[in-house]
N, C-alpha and C positions, 0 to 999 in steps of 0.2 A: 420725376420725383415730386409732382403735386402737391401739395399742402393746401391749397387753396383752391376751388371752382366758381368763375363768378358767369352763373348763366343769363344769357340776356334771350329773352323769348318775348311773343303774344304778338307782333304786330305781324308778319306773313300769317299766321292763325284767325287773325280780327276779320281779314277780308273773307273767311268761311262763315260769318255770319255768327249771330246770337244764337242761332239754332245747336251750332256746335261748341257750345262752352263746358255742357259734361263731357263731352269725349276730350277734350283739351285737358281738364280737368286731370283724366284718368291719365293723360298723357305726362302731363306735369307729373303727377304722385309718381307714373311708374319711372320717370327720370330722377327723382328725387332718393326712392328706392337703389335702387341700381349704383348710383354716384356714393351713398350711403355704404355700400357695400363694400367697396375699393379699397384698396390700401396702396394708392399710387409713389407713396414714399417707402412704402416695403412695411410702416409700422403702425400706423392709424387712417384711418377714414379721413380724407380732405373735410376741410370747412366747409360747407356752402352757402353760397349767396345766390339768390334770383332777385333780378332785376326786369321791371316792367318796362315797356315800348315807351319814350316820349310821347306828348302829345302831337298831334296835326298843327301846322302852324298857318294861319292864313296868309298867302303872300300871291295873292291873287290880284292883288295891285300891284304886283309887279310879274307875273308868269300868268299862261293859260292852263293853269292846275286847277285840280279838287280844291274846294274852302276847306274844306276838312270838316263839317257840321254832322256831316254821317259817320264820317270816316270817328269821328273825338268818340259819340254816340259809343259804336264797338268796341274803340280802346279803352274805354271807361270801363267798361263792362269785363272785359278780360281781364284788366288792371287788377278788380274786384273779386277774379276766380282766383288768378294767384297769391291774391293778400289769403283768400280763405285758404289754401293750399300748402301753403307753406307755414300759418299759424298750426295747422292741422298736424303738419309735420316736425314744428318747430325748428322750422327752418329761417335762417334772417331775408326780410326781403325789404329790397329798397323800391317805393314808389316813387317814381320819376315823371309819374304822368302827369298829377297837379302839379310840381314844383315846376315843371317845364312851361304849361301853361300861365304860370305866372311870370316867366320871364319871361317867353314872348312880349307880356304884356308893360314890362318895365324897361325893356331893350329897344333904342333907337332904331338898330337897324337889325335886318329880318338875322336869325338864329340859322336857317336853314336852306340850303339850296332852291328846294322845290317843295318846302313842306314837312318834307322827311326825313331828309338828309341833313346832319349837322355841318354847318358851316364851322371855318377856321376858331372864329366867334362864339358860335354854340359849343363846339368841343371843352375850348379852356373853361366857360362855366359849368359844364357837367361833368367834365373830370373832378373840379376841385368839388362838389356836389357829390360825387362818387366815393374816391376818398375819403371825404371827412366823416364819411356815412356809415361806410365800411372798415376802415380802420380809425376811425378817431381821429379827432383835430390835432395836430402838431406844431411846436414851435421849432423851427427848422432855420438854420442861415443857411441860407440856399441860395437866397436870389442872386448872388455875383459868381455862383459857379451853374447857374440856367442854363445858359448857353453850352457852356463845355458835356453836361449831362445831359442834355437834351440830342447833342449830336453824336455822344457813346453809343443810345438807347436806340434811334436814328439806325446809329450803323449797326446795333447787334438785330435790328429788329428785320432790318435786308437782309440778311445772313441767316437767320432764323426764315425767314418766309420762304428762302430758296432750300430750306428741310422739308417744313413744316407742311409746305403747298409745293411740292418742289414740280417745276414745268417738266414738262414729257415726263408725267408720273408712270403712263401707261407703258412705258422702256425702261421703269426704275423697280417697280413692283405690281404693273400689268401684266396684260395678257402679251405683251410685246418685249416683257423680260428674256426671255430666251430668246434666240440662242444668246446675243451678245453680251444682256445686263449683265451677267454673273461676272466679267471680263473688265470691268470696273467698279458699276456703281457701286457694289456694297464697299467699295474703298473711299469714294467720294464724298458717301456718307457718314462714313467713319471719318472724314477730315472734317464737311461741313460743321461738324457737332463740337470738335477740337475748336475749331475757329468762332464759333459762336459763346463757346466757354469763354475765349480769349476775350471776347468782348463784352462779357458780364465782367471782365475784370477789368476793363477798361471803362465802366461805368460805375464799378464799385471804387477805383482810383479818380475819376472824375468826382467822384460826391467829397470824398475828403478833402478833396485839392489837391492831387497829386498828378503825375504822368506814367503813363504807362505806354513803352515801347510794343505796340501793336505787330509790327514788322517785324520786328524780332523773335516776338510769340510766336506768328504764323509760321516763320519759315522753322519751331520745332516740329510741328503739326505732322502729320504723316504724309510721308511721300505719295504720290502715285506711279505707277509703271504703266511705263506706256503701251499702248493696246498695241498689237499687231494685223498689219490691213488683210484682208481675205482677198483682195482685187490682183490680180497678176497682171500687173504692167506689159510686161512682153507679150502676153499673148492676147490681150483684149484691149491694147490701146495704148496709147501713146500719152509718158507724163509731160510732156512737154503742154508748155500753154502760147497760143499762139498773139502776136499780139495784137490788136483790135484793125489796124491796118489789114496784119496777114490774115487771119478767119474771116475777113471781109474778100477775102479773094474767095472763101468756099461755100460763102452761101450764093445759090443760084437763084436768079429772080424767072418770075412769070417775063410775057415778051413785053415789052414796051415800058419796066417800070426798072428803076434805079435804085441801088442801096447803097447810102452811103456811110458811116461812122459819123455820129455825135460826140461821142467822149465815150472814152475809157479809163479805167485804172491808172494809165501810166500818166497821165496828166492831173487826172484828179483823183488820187488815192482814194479819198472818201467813197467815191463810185463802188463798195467794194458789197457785193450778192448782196444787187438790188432785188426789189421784189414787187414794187409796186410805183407805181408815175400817174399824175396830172397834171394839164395845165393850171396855171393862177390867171385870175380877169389880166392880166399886167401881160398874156402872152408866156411865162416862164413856165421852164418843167420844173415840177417838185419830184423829189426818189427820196424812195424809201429804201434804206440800205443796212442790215441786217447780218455782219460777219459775226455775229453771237451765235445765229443760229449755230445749232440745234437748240442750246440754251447754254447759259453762264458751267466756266468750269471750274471748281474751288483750287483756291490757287491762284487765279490768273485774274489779270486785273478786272474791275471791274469792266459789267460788258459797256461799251459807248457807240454802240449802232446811231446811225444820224437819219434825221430828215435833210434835204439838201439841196439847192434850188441851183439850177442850170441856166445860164443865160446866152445867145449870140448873139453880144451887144454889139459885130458887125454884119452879120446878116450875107455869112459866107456859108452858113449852111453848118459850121461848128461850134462847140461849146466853147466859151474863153473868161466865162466867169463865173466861178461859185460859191454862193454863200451858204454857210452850214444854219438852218434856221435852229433844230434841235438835236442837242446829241444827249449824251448818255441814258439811253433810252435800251431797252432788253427787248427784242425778238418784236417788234412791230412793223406785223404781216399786214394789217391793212391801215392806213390813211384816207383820208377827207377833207378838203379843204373848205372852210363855209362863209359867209361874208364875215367874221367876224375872229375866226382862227380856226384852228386844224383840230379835226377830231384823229384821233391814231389809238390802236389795241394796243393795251401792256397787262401781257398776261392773263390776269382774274380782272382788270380793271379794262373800264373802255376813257381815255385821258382827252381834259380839252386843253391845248397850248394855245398861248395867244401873246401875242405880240404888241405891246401897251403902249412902245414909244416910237413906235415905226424904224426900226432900225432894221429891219429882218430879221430878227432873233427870238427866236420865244425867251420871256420872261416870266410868265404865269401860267402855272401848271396846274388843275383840278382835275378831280376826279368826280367823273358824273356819274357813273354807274360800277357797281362792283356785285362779285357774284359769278362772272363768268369764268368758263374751265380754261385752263390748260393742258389739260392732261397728257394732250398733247398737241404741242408748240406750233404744228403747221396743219390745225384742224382749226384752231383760235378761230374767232371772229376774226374776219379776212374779206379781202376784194371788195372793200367800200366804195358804193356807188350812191349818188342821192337821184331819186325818182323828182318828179315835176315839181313836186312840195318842199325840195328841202330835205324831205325825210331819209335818212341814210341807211341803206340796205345793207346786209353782211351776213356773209357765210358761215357757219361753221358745221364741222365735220362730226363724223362719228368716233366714237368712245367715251365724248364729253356729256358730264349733267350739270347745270347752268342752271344760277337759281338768283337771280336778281332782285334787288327789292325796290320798286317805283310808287311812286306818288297814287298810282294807279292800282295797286297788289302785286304781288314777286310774280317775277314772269318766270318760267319752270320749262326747262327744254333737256330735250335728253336725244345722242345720237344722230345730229345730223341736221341738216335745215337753213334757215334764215332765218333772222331779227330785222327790224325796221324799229328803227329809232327819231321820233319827230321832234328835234332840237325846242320848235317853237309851243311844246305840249309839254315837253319833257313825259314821252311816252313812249313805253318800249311796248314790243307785242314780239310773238313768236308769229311770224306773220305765214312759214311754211315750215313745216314736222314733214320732211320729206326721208325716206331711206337711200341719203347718198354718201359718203362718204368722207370726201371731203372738196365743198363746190368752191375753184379758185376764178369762174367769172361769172358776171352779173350784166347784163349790157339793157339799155331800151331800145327800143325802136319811136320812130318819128309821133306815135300815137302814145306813147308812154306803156305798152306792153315790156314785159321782163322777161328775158330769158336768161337762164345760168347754162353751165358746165358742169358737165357733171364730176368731172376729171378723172377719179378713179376710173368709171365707167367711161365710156367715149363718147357717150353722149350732150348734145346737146338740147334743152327741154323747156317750152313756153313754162313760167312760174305760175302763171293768174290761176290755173284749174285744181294748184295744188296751195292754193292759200286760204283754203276753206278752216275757221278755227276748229281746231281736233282737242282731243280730250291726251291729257300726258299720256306718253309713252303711247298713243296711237298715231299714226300716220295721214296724211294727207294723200292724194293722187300725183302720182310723179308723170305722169300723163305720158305722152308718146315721145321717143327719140326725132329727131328732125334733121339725122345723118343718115345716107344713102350707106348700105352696110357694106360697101366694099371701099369705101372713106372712112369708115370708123375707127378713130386712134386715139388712144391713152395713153399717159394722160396729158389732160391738156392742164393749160391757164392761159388765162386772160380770152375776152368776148368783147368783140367791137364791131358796132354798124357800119357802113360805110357808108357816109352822107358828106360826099366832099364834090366840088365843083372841080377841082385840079384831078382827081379820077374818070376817067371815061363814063358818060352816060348811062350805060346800058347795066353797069355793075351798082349804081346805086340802090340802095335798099339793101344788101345782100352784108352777109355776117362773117365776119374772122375770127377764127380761132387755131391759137398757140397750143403745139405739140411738143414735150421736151425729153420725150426718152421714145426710140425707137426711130419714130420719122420725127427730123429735128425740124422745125419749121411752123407755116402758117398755113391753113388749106383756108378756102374761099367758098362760101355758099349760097346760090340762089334762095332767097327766100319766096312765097310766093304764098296768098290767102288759099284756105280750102275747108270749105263750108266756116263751120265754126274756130276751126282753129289752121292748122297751117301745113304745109309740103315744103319739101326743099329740096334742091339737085345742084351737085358739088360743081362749081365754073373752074376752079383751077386751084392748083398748089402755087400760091403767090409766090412762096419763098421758102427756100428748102438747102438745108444746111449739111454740109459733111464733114464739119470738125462736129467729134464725138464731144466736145466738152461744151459745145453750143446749146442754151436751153435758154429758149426765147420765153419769158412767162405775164405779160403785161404788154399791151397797146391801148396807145390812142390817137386820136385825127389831131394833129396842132390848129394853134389857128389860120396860118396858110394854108392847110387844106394837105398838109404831106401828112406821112405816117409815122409813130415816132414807137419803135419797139424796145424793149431792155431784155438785155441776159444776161441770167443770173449766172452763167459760165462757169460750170464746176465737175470736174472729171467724175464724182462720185452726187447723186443724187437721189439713189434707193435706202429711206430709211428703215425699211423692213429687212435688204437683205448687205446691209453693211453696218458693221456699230455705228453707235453717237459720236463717238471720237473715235474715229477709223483717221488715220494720220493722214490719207489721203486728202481729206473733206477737205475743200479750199475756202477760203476765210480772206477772200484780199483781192477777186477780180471782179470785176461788172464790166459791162457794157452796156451803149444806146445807141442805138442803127435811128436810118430817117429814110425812109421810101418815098419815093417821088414818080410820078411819071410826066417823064420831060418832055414829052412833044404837047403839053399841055401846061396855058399858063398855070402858078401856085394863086392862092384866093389873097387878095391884098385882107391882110387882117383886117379885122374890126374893131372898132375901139370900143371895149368894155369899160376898164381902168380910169376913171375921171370922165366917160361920156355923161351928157345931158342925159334927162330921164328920155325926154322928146328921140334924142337918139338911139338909148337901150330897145326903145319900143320900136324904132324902124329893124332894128338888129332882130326882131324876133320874125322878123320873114322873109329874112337868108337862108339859104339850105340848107346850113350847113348844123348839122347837129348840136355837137361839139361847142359851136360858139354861140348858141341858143343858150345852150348849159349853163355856159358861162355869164353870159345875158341875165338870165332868172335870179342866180345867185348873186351877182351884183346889185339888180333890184330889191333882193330881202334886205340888205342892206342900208337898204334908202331910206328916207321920210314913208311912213305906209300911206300915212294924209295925201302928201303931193305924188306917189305911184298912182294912189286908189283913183285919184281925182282926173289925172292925164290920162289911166284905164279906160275914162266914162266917154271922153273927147277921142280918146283913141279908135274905139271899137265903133263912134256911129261913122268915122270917118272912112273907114275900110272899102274897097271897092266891093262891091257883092257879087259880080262877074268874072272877078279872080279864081283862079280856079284852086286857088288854097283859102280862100276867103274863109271858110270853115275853121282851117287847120289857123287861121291866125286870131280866131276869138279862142280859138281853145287854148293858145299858146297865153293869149290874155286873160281867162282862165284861171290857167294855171299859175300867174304871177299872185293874182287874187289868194288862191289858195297858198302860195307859200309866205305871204304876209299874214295869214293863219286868217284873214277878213276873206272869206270866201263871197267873187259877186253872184247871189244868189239870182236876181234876173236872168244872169248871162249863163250861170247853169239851168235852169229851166229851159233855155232859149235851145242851147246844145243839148241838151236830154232831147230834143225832139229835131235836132240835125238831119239833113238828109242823107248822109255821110254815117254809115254804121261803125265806120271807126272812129268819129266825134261821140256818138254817143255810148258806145261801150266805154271810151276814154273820158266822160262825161258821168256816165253811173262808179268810175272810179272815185272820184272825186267824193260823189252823193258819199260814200261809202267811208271817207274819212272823216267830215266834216257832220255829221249826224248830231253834234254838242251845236251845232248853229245852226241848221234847216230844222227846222222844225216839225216839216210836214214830210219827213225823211221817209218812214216807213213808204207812205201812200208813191211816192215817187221809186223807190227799189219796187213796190207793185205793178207798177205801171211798167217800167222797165222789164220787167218777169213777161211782159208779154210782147212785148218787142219780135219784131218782124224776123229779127239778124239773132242768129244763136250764140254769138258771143258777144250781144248786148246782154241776154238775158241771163248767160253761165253768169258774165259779173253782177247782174241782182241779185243771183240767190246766195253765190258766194260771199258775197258780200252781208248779206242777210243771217248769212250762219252768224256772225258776229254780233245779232242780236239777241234779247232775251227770246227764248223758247218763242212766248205768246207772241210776238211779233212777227220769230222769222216762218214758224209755220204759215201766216199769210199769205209772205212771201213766196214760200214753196208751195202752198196750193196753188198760184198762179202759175207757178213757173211750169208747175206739171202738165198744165192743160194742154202744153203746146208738145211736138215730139223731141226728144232727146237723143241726139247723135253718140258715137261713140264718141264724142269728145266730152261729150255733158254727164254722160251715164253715171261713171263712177262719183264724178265729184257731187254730184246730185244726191248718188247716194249715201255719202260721205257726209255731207253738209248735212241732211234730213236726220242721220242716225244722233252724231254729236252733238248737235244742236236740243235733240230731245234728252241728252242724259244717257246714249246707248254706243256699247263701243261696234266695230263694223267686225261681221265676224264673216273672216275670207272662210271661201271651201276651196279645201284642200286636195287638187289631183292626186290619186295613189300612187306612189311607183313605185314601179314591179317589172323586175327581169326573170320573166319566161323561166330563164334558162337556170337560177340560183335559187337554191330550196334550205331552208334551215337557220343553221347559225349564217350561213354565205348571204343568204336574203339578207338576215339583219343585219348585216357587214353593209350592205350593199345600201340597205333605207340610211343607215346611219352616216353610211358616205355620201349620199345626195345634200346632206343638209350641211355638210362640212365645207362641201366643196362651194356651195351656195353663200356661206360667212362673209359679212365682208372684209375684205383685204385678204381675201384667201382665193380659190383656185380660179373662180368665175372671175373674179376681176379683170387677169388678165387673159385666162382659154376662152372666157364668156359664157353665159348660160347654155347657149347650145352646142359650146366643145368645139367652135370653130376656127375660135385663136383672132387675134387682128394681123395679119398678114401684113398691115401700109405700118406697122409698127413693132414689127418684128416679133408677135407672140405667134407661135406657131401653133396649128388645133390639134386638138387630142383625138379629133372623129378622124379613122382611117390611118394609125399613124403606126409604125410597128413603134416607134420609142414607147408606145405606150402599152399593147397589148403583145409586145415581142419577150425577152429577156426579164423575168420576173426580178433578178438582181439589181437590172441596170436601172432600173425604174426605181426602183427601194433606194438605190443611191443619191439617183436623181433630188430626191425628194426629202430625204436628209438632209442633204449637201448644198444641195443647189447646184448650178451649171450656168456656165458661158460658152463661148466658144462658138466658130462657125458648122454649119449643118447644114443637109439638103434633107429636104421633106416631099417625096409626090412630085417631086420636080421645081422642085420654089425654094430660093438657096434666102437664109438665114443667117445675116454677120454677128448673131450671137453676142451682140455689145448689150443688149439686155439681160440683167444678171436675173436667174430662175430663183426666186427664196429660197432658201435650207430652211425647213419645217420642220428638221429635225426635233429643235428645243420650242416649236410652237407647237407640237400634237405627239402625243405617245404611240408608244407600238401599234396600239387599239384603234387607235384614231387614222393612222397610216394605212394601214390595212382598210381600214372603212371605206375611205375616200380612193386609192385604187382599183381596190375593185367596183367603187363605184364607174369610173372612169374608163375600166378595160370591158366594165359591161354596159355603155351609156354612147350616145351619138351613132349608133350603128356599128360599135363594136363590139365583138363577142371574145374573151378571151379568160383563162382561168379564175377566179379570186385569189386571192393573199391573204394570207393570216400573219396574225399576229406572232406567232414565231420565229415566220419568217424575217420579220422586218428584226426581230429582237438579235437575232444573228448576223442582221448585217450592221446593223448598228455597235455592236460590240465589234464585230470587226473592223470599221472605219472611224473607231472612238477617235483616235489622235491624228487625224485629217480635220486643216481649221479652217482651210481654202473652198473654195467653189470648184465643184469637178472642172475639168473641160470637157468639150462634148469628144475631142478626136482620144483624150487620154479615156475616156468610158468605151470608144469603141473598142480600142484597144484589147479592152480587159472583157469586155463581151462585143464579139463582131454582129455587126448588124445582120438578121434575119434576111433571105433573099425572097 
């Protein structure tokens, strides 16, 4: 029921340049049109206001941002299209770009975070600036009811934003609506809105001075009914939950390594579907614990997920003290800890807490960046990891569009990828536009290479070859898998190296990764170089679970050198093929296991936490990963004067006969570069290493710090022609990220030399983008011989279905083979697939559990099949099986869409998952 529109535009526009201020122009008028048209009150056109961007603020004495001198340049300038635009239209527009500039100029201290962003400070002056602008100046007694209206609006405006932007949109009114949406949310929302009314009346009672019973309002509001679970206890598992003692009896370890229980729920309630863990310099685990997920449900108290620190303050191997740092905090999937407080995801915003009086408690909460999606709740920005510099990596997933606005221009991602965020820039980039779904780990290795998880997929994949900058909504190179394909299980979470001294020798270097549905557990992988990029052969299933509610999703190395895992422990964990609020979802248990191998001493920690700088710096040629980590980020925190200066004494001091000699200037380096004062000697010195992993790890470096080397270009050229292939992929890659005229330089050089298949695509990737051109794949035809007509385009239309993601290939895989170590069975060869055209059509409505033998390979069916029933219509069903019955070397009839229309009317009031033995039943299997 609008009455009013107050649009705020032109500063994500500014960063396109003068060039494009008539098309902005046109873009305004036709918003201006359009909002003019409306009658969002049902009886007149809203008012409109357009409001211009603030100006740039300089605070470059205090941050490594933009001055804002170009940046003001542009805003002035747009500021000026929309005064002409809106006079044109006669529309009201407030100019806030001089006025802002002027109080920069009269304000003690900075207005702005970084420039852009208004601080607590700049808000109260531009609101009252806003207002008095817009509505007129008032005489008001207000000020002794501030407080009471300010915390009405406070709570109408949280209640309003879980509509408005409501989390897991895509399960509320996506593509992931069906089958379950229908089975609450449009009731949730019809309450949220009840409840939001309630609290416009509890701000309209605050302004008078009155009270208004909130509690009593709500509980008129409308009921909900509670959803009914599709999962059948009896026949696919056990409600029982075991407790952190007993499921410690069922995970089996590799030979020679030990699992013991850290803490559980029953001691420390808090512990409750954890999802993510780090050390602190201080030795403590931090968790991230999350019983909101899926998201808040109206009605029910507010969500209070906590951050939570773990302590074995006797050093028996268990938890026995915990302090909650943050709570009342919504669905935050991923954390980071940094020398100065905890970065954590909520929601659209990315949050810094910090802790001011040292008590352990966050007190102070900002918001650095906002813009990013939720759309859905476990794709978020996730699996926070900081690279050498400090800079903090983060996943998110597919179906989300993310559009942030920095100091630097709104960063713009769509479907899938990374962000890297540099605290000491305050710089965000989309640093990989990759097609994956949704990536839950991120790990380095000892050179500062990144590799993720793919998870949906069971892949595991080097990042560096797909961080070439792309152009929106195109793609980078997801490069090659680096699992042996009869290891490959989905999906995983969590990626960790293994660089621990209390681990056997012979397994250092090598990578783990968390499996949580199908094979419950961790498998273990050789890593090993090959040419330019890398090979790997699976050493062992470290640890391997057979309580069904086991779902280990996060590790890492403590700083003894044991292993420290969490489970998120929940009988139900498929958000595709069980509702949001399926009554099962469990909301109250966690676990944290510690792996050890005992005939090997543990590593006497190292003292981070109040070491000398003198001792940080001996700490950085330890082996152990993990506590380098920790090492680096303790130094950001130092004097940078007295680091930089003990750096210069450090590195002539080193032995040069060491055989990490190399590996301990780059670690020094790197300390450089995360006090944002890069030693530029000492990179030149490494850029020419003998060591091809210093110097590809050496042009990484070249590649962030380009605002301080000055002769940056000439050095990514030099680098381009490098001896070692993946010194020179990270020139050119790196080089995309320049302007055009620079990085063609770059890429003439690079081409001179040959390009392997690991260089190829991103070569070509990088060259196209970089000039303004998007990459146009060619497209193999497919075609079954055997299917003519309407059947053919049954059959094209089904290849492309099956290929979606979170749809068939996820888990049969692209070429129909199924993950076997993780319980999806393949469609190549299979009669369930090319046998009984009914049982198939049910299948795939319905969904299925249940145990099953396949070709000789027994299947315990605890993996629930989607019902895609309410995710594809008749047309679409039909598409995609006969895709399937004519694809992998199967040949069997198509399916029409009639068919499927008949069985679905048939099995309309069936709400459960078949079983596989009650489908035999009713169609016995083919002999």
């Amino acid at each position: 029921k609008t009455d009013v529109v107050i649009g705020f535009f032109g500063f994500s526009e500014s960063y396109e340049g003068l060039q494009n201020i008539p098309r902005y122009k046109e873009e305004l008028t036709a918003f201006i049109k359009h909002t003019q048209a409306q009658k969002y009150n049902g009886k007149t056109a809203p008012k409109l206001v357009l409001v211009s961007p603030i100006a740039f603020e300089d605070v470059t004495d205090l941050y490594d941002v933009p001055k804002g001198t170009q940046e003001n340049i542009r805003l002035a300038a747009y500021t000026a299209a929309m005064r002409e635009v809106c006079k044109k239209n006669e529309v009201l527009f407030l100019d806030v770009f001089a006025p802002s500039k002027k109080w920069y100029e009269t304000h003690k201290n900075p207005l702005t975070i970084d420039g852009i962003q208004l601080n607590n400070e700049g808000y109260q002056v531009f609101a009252n600036y806003l207002i008095d602008h817009i509505f007129g100046k008032k005489n008001t007694a207000i000020e002794e009811k501030r407080t009471a209206v300010a915390a009405a609006v406070a709570e109408k405006n949280w209640m309003w934003h879980n509509d408005f932007k409501i989390p897991n949109g895509v399960h509320v009114y996506g593509r992931r609506y069906n089958p379950f949406g229908p089975d609450n949310y449009p009731a949730e929302i019809e309450k949220i809105r009840q409840m939001t009314a309630n609290r416009e009346m509890a701000i309209q009672a605050a302004i008078h001075g009155m009270k208004f019973d909130l509690e009593a309002a709500d509980a008129k509001t409308r009921s909900l009914e509670p959803v009914k679970t599709n999962y059948n206890p009896a026949k696919n598992g056990s409600l029982t939950y075991l407790s952190g003692e007993e499921a410690l009896k069922t995970i089996k370890m590799a030979p020679g390594y030990k699992i013991e229980l850290f803490a559980s729920e029953t001691d420390f309630p808090d512990l409750a579907k954890p999802v993510q863990m780090t050390f602190d310099n201080k030795g403590r685990l931090w968790v991230v614990c999350m019983p909101s997920y899926p998201h808040y449900k109206p009605g029910d108290p507010k969500p209070n997920d906590k951050i939570i620190i773990l302590e074995d303050t006797n050093n028996d191997g268990k938890a026995d003290k915990e302090t909650v740092f943050a709570s009342g905090l919504h669905v935050p999937v991923g954390m980071e800890i940094a020398h100065n407080g905890v970065y954590v995801s909520q929601g659209t915003n990315l949050v810094f807490l910090q802790d001011t009086d040292g008590d352990d408690h966050a007190d102070k909460k900002d918001i650095i960046l906002s813009g990013f999606d939720d759309h859905d709740t476990h794709h978020e920005i996730s699996a926070f990891v900081t690279d050498e510099s400090g800079a903090i990596y983060m996943g998110e997933g597919v179906f989300l569009q993310t559009n942030v606005e920095t100091p630097y221009g709104t960063v713009r991602a769509t479907n899938g990828g990374f962000m890297r965020y540099n605290p000491a820039r305050k710089h965000l980039e989309r640093v990989a536009q990759l097609t994956i779904p949704n990536p839950w780990g991120i790990a380095f290795d000892k050179w500062g290479q990144n590799f993720f998880a793919e998870t949906s997929g069971p892949d595991v994949r080097w990042m560096m070859p797909g961080t070439t900058k792309n152009r929106y909504g195109q793609y980078g190179h997801k490069s090659f898998t680096l699992i042996e394909e009869k290891h490959l299980v989905r999906p995983t979470s969590g990626l960790e190296f293994v660089y621990s001294r209390h681990f056997p020798d012979e397994v250092q270097g090598d990578f783990l990764i968390n499996n949580t549905i199908g094979f419950l557990g961790m498998k273990q992988h050789q890593l090993t170089d090959e040419g330019t990029g890398y090979r790997s052969k699976h050493r062992v299933d470290l640890m391997v679970g057979e309580d069904r509610n086991f779902r280990p999703v996060d590790m890492e190395f403590a700083p003894d050198g044991s292993l420290y895992v969490i489970d998120w422990h929940n009988i139900l964990i498929g958000h595709m093929q069980h509702n949001a609020r399926d009554p099962l979802r469990d909301h109250t248990h966690g676990r944290v296991y510690r792996i050890t191998y005992p005939s090997r001493p543990l590593v006497q920690p190292a003292k981070v936490f109040g070491a000398s700088i003198e001792e940080l710096f001996e700490n950085l040629k330890l082996p152990e990963y993990r506590t380098r980590y920790r090492v680096r980020r303790e130094l950001r925190g130092r004097n940078p004067q007295q680091v930089l200066s003990y750096l210069n004494k450090w590195k002539n001091s080193l032995d040069k006969k060491d055989n990490d000699y190399e590996h301990h200037l780059l670690e020094g380096l790197w300390v450089s570069w995360g006090l944002n004062k890069v030693d530029q000697p000492l990179l030149n010195q490494l850029l020419h290493a003998k060591d091809y992993h210093v110097r590809a790890a050496a042009v990484k470096v070249l590649r962030y710090t380009g605002h301080q080397v000055k002769n940056q270009l000439a050095l990514l050229a030099q680098a381009a022609n490098d001896v070692h292939g993946r010194v020179r992929m990270e020139a050119f890659v790196a080089a995309s990220w320049l302007p055009k005229e620079q990085a063609n330089v770059v890429f003439a050089v690079a081409k001179k030399k040959p390009l392997d298949a690991w260089m190829e695509k991103p070569f070509e990737i990088a060259v196209a983008y970089a000039n303004g051109r998007n990459l146009v794949e060619k497209k193999e035809k497919e075609v079954s011989a055997e299917l003519k007509g309407n059947e053919l385009n049954l059959y094209v239309q089904g290849s492309k279905l099956y290929k979606k993601d979170g749809y068939c290939a996820t888990c049969h895989q692209m070429n129909g083979k199924g993950l076997a170590a993780s319980g999806f069975p393949p469609l190549a060869n299979s009669k369930w697939v090319t046998g009984n055209e009914d049982r198939l059509i049910k299948i795939v409505l319905k969904g299925m559990m249940g145990a099953l033998e396949l070709n000789g390979v027994k299947y315990d069916g605890q993996v629930p099949m989607t019902p895609f029933g309410g995710l594809m219509n008749d047309q679409e069903i039909a598409a995609v099986l006969t895709y399937v019955r004519n694809s992998f070397g199967n040949k069997a009839s198509a399916i029409s869409s009639a068919q499927v229309k008949a069985i679905r009317m048939a099995t309309s009031n069936k709400t459960d998952l078949y079983q596989a033995g009650q489908l035999l039943k009713e169609h016995p299997m083919e002999k």
